[in-house]
N, C-alpha and C positions, 0 to 999 in steps of 0.2 A: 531406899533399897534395903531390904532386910535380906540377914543370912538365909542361906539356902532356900531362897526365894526362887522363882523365874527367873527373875534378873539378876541376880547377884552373878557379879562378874561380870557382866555387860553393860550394866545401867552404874552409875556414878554419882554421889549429889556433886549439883551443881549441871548436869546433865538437861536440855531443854527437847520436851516431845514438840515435834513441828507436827505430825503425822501422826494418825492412827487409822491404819487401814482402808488408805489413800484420800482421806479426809485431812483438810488443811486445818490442824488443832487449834491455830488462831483464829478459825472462824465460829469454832463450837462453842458454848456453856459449856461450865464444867459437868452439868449435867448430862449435856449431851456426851461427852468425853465419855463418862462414867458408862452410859449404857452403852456406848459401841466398844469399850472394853471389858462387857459383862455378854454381852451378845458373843463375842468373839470366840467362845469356848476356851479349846485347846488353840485356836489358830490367831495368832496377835500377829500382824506387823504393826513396827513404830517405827517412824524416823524420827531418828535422835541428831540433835545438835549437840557435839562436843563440848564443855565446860571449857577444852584448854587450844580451843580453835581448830582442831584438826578437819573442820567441815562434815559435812551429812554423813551420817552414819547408815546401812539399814540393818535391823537387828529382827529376821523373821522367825514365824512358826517357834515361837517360844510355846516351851510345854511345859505345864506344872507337874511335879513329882509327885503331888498327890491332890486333893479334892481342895481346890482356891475358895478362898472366904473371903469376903467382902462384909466388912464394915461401915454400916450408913453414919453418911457423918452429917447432923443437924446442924442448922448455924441455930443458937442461940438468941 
């Protein structure tokens, strides 16, 4: 989670996405992840699992403050 990010303040490391946008993330690629949170625009839901147990989180319609960049990232 980087400052003044979308998430910052909401998301945590140690933080686990179960959810994106009623998609079960343990059954996607990371691939797949990737593009249903590029597709998503302005509008993300995630369900987040707590790092410190406090159970399912929803954390919606997060908005970016300004134009979101994505970085491909190659495996080597």
């Amino acid at each position: 989670v980087q400052a003044n990010s979308p998430c910052a303040g909401r998301l945590s490391p140690g933080d686990a996405v179960v959810g994106i946008n009623n998609y079960n993330a343990r059954e996607l690629t990371h691939a797949q992840a990737q593009n249903l949170i590029r597709q998503s625009g302005n509008n993300l839901q995630l369900t987040v699992l707590r790092n410190q147990g406090s159970g399912l989180d929803r954390i919606e319609s997060l908005k970016p403050k300004g134009p979101v960049k994505f970085s491909p990232w190659r495996q080597q």
